[in-house]
MMTF fields as JSON, N, C-alpha, C and O atoms, coordinates in Angstrom:
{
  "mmtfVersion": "1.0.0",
  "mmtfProducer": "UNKNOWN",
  "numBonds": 479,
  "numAtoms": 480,
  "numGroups": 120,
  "numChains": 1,
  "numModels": 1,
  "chainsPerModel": [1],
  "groupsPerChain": [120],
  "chainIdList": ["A"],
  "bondAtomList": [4, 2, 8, 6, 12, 10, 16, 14, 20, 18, 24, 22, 28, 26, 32, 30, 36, 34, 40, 38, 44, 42, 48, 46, 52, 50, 56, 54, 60, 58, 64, 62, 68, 66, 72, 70, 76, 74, 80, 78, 84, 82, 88, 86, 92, 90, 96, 94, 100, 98, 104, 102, 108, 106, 112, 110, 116, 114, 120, 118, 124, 122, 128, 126, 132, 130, 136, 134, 140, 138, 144, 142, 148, 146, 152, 150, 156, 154, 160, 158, 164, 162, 168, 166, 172, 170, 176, 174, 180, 178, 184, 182, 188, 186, 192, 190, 196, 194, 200, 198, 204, 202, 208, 206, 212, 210, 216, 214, 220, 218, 224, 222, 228, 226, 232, 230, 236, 234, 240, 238, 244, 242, 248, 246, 252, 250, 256, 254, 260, 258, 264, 262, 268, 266, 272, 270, 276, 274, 280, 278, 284, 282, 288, 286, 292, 290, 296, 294, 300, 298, 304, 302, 308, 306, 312, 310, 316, 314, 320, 318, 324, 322, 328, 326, 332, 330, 336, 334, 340, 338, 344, 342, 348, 346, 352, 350, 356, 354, 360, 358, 364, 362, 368, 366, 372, 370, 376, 374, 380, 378, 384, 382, 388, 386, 392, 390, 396, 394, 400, 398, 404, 402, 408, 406, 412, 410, 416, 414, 420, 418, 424, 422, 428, 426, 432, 430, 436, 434, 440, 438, 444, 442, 448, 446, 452, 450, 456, 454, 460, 458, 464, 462, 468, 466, 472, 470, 476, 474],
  "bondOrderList": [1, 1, 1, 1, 1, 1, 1, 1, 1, 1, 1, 1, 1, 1, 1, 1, 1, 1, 1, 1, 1, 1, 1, 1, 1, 1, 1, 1, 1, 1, 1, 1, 1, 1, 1, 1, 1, 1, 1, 1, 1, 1, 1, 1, 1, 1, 1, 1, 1, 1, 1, 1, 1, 1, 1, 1, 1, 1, 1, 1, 1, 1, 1, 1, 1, 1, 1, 1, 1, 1, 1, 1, 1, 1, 1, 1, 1, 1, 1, 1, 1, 1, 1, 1, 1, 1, 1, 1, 1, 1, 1, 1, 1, 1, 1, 1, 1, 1, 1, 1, 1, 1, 1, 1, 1, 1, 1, 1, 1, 1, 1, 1, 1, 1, 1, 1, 1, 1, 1],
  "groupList": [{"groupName": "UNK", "atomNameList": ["N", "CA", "C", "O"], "elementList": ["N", "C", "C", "O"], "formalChargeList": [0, 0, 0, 0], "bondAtomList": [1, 0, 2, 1, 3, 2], "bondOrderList": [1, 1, 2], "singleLetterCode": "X", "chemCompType": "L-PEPTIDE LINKING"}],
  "groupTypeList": [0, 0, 0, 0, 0, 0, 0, 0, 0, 0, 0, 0, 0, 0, 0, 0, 0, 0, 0, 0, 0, 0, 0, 0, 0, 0, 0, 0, 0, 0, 0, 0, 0, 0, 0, 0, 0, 0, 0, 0, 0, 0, 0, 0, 0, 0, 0, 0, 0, 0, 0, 0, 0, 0, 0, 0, 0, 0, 0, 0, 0, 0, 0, 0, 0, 0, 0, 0, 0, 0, 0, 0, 0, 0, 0, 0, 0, 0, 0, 0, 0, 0, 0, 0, 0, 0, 0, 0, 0, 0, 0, 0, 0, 0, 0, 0, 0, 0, 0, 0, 0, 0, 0, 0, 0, 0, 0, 0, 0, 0, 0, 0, 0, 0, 0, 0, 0, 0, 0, 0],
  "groupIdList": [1, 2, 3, 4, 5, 6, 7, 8, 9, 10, 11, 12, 13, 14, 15, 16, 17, 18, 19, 20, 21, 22, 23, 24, 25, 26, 27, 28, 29, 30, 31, 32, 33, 34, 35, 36, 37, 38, 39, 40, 41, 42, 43, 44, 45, 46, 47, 48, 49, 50, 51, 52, 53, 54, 55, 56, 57, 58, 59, 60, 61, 62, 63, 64, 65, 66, 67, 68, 69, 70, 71, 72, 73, 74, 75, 76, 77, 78, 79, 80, 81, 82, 83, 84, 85, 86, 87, 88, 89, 90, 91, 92, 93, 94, 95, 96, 97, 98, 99, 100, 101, 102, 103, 104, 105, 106, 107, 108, 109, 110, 111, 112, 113, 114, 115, 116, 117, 118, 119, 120],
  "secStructList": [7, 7, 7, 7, 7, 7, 5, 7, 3, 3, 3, 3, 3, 6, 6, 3, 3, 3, 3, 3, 3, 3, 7, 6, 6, 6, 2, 2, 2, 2, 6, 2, 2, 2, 2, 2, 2, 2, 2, 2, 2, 7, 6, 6, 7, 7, 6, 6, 7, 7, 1, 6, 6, 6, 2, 2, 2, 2, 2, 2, 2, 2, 2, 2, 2, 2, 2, 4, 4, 4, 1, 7, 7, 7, 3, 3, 3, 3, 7, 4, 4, 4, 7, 7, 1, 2, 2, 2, 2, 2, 2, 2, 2, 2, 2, 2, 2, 6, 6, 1, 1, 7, 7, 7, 1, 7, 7, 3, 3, 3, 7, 7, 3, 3, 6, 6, 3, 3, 7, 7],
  "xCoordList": [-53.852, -54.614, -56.039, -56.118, -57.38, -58.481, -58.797, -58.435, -59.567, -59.83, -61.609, -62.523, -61.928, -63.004, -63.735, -63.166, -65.278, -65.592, -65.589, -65.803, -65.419, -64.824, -66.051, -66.447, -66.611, -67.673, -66.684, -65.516, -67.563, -67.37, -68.527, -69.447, -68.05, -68.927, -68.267, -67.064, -68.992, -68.547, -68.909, -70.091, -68.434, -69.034, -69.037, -67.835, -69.506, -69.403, -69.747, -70.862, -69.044, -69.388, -68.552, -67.455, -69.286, -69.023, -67.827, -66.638, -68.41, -67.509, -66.282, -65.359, -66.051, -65.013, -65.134, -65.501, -65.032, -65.172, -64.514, -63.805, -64.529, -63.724, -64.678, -65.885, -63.608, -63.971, -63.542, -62.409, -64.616, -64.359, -63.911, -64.411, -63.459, -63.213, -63.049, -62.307, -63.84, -63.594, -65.107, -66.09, -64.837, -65.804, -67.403, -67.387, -68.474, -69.733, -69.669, -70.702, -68.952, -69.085, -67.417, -67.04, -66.889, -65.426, -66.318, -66.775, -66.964, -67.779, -68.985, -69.677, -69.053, -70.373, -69.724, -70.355, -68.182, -66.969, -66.764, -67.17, -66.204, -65.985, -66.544, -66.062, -67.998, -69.114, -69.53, -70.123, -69.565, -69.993, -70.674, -71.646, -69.789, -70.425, -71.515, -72.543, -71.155, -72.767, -73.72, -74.769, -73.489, -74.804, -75.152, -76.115, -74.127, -74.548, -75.103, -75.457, -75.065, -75.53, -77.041, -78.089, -77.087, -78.048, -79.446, -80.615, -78.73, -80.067, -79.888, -80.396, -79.44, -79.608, -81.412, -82.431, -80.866, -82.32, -83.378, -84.509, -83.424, -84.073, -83.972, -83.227, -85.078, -84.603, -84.547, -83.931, -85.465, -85.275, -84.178, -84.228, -83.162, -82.16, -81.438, -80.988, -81.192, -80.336, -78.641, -77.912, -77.974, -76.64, -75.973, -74.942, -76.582, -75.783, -76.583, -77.156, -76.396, -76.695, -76.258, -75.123, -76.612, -76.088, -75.898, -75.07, -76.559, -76.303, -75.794, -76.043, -75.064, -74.529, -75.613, -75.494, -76.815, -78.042, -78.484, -78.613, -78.74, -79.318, -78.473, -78.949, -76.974, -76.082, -75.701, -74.979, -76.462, -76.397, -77.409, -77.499, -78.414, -79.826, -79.908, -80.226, -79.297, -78.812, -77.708, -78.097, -77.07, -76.432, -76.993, -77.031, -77.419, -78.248, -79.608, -80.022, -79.806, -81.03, -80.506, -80.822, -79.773, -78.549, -78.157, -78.217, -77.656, -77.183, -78.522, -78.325, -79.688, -80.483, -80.991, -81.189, -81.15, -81.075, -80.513, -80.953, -78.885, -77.851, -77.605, -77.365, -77.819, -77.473, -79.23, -79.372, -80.214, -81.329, -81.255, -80.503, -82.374, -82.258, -81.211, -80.87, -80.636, -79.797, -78.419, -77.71, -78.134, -76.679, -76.614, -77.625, -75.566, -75.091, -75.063, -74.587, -75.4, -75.247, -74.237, -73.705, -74.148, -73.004, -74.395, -75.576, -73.551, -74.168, -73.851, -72.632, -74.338, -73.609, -73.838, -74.925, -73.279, -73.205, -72.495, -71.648, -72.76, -72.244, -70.849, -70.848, -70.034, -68.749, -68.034, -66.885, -68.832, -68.511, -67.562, -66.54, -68.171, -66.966, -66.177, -65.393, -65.733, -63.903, -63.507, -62.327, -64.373, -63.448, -62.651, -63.133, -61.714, -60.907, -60.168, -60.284, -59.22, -58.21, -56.846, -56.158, -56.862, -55.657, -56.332, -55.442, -57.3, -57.573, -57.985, -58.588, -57.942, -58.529, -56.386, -55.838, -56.159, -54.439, -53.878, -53.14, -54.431, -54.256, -54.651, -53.999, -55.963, -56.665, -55.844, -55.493, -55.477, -54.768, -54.064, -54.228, -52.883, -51.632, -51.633, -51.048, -52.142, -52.721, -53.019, -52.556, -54.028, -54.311, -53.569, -53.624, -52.388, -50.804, -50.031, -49.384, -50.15, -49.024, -49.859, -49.102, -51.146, -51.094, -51.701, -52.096, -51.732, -52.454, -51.114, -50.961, -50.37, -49.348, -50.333, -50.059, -51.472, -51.982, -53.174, -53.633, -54.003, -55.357, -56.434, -56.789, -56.736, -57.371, -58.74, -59.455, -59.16, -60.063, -60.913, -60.53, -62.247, -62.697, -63.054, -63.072, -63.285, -63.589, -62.445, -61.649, -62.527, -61.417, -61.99, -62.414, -61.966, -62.091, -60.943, -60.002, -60.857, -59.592, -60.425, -61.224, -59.859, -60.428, -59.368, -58.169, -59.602, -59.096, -59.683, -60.66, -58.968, -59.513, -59.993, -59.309, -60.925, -61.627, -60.801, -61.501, -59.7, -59.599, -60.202, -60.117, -60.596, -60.982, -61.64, -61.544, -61.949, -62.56, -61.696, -62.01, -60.292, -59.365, -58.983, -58.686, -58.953, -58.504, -57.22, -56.3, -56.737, -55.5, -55.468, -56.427, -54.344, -53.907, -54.06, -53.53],
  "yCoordList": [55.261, 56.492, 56.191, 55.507, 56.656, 56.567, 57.452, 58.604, 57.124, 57.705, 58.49, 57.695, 59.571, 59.835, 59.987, 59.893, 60.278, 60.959, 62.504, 63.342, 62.68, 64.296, 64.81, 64.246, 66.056, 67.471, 68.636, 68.88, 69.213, 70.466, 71.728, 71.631, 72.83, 73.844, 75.281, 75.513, 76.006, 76.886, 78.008, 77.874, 78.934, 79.875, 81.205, 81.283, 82.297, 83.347, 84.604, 84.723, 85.31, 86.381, 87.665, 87.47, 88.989, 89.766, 89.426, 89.743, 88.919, 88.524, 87.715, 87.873, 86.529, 86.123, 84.989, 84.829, 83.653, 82.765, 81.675, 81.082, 81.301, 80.0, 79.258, 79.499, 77.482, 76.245, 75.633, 75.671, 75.075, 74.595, 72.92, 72.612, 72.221, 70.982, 70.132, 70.449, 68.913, 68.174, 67.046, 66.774, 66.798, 65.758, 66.635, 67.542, 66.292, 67.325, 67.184, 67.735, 66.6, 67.67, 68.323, 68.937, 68.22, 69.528, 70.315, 70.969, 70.606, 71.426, 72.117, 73.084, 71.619, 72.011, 72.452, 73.136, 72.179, 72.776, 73.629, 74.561, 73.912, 75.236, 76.401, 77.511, 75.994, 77.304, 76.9, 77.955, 76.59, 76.584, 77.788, 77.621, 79.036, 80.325, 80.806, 81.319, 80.559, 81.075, 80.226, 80.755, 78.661, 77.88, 78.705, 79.361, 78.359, 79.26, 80.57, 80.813, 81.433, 82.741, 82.407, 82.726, 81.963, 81.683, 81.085, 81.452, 80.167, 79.178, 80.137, 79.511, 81.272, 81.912, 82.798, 82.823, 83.437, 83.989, 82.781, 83.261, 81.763, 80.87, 79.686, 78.943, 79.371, 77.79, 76.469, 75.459, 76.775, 75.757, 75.535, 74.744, 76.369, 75.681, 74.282, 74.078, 73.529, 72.692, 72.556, 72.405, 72.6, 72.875, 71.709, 71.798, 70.623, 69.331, 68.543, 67.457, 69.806, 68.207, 67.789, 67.863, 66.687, 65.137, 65.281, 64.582, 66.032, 65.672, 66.999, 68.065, 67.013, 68.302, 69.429, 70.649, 68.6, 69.105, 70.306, 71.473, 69.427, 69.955, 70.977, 72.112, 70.787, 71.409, 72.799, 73.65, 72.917, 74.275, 75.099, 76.316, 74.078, 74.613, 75.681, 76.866, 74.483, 75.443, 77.119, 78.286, 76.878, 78.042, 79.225, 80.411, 78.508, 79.426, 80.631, 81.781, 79.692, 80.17, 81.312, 82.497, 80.654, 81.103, 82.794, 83.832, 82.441, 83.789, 85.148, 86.35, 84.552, 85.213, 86.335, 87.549, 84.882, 85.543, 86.423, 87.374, 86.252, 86.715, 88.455, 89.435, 88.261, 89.487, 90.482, 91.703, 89.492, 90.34, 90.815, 90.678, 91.473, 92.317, 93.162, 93.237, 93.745, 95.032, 94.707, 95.691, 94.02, 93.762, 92.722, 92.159, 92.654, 91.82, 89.897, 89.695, 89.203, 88.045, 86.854, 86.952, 85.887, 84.776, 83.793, 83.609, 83.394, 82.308, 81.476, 81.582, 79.728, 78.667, 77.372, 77.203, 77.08, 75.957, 74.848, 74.903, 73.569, 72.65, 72.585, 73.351, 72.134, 72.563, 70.992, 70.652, 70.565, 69.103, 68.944, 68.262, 69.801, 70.629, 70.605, 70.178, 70.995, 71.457, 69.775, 69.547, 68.98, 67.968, 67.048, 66.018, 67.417, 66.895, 65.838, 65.796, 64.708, 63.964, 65.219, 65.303, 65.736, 67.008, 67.687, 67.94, 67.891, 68.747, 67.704, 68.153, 66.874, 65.458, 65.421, 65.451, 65.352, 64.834, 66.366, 66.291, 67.61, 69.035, 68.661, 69.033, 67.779, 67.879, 67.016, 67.39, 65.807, 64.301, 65.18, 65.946, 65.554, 66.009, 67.252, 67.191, 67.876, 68.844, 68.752, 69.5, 67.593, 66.933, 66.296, 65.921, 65.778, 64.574, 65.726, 65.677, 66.833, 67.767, 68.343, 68.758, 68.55, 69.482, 68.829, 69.513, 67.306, 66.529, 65.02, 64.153, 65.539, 64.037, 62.85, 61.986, 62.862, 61.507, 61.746, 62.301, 61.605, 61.669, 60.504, 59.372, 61.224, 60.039, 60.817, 60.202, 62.16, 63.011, 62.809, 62.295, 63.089, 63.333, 64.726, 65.355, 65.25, 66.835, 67.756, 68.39, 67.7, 68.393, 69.158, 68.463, 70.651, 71.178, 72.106, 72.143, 72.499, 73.08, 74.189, 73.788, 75.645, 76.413, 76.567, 76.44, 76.731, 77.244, 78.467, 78.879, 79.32, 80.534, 79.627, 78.694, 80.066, 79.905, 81.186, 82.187, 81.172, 82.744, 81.91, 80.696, 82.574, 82.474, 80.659, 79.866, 80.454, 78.77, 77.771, 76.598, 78.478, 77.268, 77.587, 78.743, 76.418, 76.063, 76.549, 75.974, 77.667, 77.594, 77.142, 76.525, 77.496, 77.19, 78.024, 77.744],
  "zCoordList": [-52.882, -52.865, -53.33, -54.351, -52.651, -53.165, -53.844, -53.603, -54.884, -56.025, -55.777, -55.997, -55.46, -54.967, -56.164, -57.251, -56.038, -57.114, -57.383, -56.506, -58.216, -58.113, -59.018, -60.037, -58.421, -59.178, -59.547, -59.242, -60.275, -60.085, -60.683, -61.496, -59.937, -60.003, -60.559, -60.436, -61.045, -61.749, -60.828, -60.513, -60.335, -60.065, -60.588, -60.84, -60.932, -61.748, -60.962, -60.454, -60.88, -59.897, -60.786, -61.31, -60.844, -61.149, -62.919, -62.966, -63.817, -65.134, -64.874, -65.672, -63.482, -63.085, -62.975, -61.81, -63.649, -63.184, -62.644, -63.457, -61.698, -60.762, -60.87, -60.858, -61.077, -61.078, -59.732, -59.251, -59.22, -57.841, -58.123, -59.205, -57.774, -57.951, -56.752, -55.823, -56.79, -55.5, -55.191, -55.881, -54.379, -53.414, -53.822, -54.654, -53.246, -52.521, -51.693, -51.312, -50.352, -49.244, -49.25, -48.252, -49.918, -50.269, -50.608, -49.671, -52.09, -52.574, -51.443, -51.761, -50.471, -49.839, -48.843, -48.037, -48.586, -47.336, -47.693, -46.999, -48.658, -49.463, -49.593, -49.369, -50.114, -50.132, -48.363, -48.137, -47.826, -46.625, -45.468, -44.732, -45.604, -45.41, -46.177, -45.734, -47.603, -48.498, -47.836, -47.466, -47.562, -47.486, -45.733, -45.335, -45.192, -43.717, -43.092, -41.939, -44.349, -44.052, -44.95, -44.388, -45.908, -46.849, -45.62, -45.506, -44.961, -44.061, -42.788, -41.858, -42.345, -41.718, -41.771, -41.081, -43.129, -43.511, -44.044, -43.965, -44.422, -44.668, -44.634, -45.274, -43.529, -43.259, -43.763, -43.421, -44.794, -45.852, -46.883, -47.825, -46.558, -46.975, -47.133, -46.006, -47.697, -47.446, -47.054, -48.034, -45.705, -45.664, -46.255, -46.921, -45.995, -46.378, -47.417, -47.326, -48.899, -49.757, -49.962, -49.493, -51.037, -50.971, -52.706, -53.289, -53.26, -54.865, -55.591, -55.028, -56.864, -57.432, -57.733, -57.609, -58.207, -57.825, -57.26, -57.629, -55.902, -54.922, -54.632, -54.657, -54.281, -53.947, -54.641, -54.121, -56.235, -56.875, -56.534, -56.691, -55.893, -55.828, -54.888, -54.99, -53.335, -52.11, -52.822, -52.782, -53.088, -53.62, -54.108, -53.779, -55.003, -55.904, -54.995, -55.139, -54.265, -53.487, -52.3, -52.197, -51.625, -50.585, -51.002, -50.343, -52.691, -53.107, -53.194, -53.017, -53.479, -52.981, -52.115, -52.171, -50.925, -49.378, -49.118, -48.473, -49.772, -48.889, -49.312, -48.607, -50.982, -51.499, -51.784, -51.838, -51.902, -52.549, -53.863, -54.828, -53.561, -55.417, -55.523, -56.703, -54.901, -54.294, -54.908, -55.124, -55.089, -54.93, -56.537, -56.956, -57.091, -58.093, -57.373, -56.256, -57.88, -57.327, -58.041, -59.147, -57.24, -58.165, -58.794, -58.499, -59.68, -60.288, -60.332, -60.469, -60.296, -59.76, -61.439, -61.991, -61.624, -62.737, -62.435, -61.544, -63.202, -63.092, -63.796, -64.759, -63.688, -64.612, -65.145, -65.429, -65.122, -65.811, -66.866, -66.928, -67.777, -69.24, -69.042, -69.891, -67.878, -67.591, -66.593, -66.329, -66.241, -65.527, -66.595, -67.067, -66.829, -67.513, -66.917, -65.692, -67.587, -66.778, -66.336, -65.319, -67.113, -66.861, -65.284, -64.472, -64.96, -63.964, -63.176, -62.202, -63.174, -62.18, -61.123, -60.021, -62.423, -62.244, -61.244, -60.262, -61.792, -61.077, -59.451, -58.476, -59.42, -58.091, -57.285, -56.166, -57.783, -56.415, -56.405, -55.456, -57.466, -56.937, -55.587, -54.506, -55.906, -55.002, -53.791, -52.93, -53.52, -52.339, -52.033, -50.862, -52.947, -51.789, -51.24, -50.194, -52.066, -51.614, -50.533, -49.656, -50.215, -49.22, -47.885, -46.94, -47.921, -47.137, -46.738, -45.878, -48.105, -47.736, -48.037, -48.87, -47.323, -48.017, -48.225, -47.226, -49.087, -49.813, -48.83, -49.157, -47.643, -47.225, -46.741, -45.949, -47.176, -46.835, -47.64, -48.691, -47.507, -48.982, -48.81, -49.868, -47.973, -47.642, -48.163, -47.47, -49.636, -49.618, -51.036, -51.96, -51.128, -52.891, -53.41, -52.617, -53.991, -54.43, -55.869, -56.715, -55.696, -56.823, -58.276, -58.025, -59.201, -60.425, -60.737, -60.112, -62.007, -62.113, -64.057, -64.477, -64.678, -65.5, -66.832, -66.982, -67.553, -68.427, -70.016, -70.2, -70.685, -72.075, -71.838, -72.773, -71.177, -71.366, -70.726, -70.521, -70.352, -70.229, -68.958, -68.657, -67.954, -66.824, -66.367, -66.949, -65.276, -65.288, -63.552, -63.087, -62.731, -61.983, -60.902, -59.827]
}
């Protein structure tokens, strides 16, 4: 099994937060509609970044576009805090079971975030 490098991102929307976990382009598969509606209204988006970076940046910006002042927006963080070996071990397993073999790297998987701690 290859061992990818694994991100993650926090996202926060309306007092709720999910941990995204996975690759950057899982992470960038995942949000993929935000980045797509986002570079709809603006073309300087980036759909395909390359760094965790950039990749909050696109988001962040995206959520913008998409919602305006008008509307409540998500907020995007790095979630490094929470990559634990426990949630690393949450992610392969995850990916053998739902892939049989881990040979993707396009792959992210969400958690829900309650009181600080990672659940399932």
């Amino acid at each position: 099994m290859k061992k990818a490098k694994l991100y993650a991102v926090v996202k926060n929307f309306k007092n709720r937060e999910t941990l995204v976990v996975g690759t950057i382009a899982g992470i960038t598969d995942y949000f993929g509609y935000t980045l797509e509606c986002g570079k709809s209204w603006n073309q300087k988006i980036n759909r395909n970044p390359t760094t965790i970076k950039s990749l909050l940046g696109a988001l962040s910006k995206s959520e913008k576009e998409i919602r305006g002042c008008c509307y409540e927006q998500a907020t995007y963080r790095d979630g490094a805090e929470f990559l634990t070996d426990v949630v690393k071990e949450k992610f392969f397993a995850k990916a053998l079971d739902w892939n049989k073999t881990y040979s993707s790297d396009k792959e992210a998987f969400s958690y829900s975030i309650i009181d600080g701690v990672v659940t399932q």
